[in-house]
N, C-alpha and C positions, 0 to 999 in steps of 0.2 A: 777581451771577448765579453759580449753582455750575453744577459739571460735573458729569455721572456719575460715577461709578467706574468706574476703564479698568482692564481685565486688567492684570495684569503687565507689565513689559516681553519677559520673554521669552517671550509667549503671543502678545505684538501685536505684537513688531517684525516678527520673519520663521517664519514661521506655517509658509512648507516647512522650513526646519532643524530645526525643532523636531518638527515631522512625524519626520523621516529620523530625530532623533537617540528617539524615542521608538516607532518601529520597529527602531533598532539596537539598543534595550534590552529589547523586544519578543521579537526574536530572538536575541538573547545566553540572555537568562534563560528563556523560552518562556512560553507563556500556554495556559492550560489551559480551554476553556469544555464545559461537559454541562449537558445537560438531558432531560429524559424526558413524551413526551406520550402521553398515556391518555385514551383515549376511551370512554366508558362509555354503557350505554342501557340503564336499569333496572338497577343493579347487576350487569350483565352486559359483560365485558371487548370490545370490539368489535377496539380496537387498540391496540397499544402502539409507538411509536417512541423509540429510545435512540439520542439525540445526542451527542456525543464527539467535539470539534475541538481539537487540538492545533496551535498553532502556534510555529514554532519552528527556528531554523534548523537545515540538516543536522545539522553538526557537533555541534551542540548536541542533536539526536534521537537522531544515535549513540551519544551521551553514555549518553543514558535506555534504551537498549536498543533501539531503535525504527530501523528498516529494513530496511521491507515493501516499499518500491522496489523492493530490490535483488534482491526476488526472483520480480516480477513482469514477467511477460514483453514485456507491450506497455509496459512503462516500462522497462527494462534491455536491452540488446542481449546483455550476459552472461548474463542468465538465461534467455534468447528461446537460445542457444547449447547450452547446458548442458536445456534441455527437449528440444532436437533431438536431445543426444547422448544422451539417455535412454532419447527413441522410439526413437532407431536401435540400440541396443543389446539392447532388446525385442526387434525386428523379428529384429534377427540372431539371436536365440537360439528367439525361433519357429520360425525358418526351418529353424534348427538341428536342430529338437526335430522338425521333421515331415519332414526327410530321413532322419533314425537311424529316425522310425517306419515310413516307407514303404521302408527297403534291406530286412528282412529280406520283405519283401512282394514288392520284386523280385526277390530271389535266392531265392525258392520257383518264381516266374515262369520263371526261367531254368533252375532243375530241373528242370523240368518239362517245358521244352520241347525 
């Protein structure tokens, strides 16, 4: 009587380690998948979708240029900080800009009166 053919040993003994260690390499090196879907009706374009997943750990994204995290507000509490001080410095300088336009408006008011 034969047997089948069994994987490897190290695909069939422990199937989590080899998981972990082939997501650690996963993540060390990154893994790039795209693809692009076109939907067409009579040679006429209806839709196009452009897929683009990077995976990849942090470290290794900062590597590549890549941290859009950091600048996003509902993901960053620093950037969620730095948009408030941005608004608020707008504000001050509106506020600014339409006191300097309404004094010379009062001081004709009080000419006058």
């Amino acid at each position: 009587m034969t047997t089948p053919n069994r994987l490897p040993d190290p695909y069939a003994s422990n199937g989590s380690a080899n998981l972990a260690d082939i997501l650690e390499r996963v993540l060390d090196k990154g893994i790039v998948i795209a693809g692009d879907i076109k939907i067409n009706l009579l040679d006429i374009e209806l839709l196009t979708i452009k897929l683009r997943l990077i995976v990849a750990s942090v470290d290794k994204a900062k590597e590549m240029g890549i941290d859009w995290w950091e600048d996003d507000p509902s993901l960053s509490s620093g950037a969620r900080r730095r948009e408030l001080a941005e608004e608020n410095e707008r504000l001050q300088r509106r506020v600014a800009d339409l006191e300097a336009a309404s004094s010379p408006a009062l001081e004709e008011r009080e000419d006058q009166a």
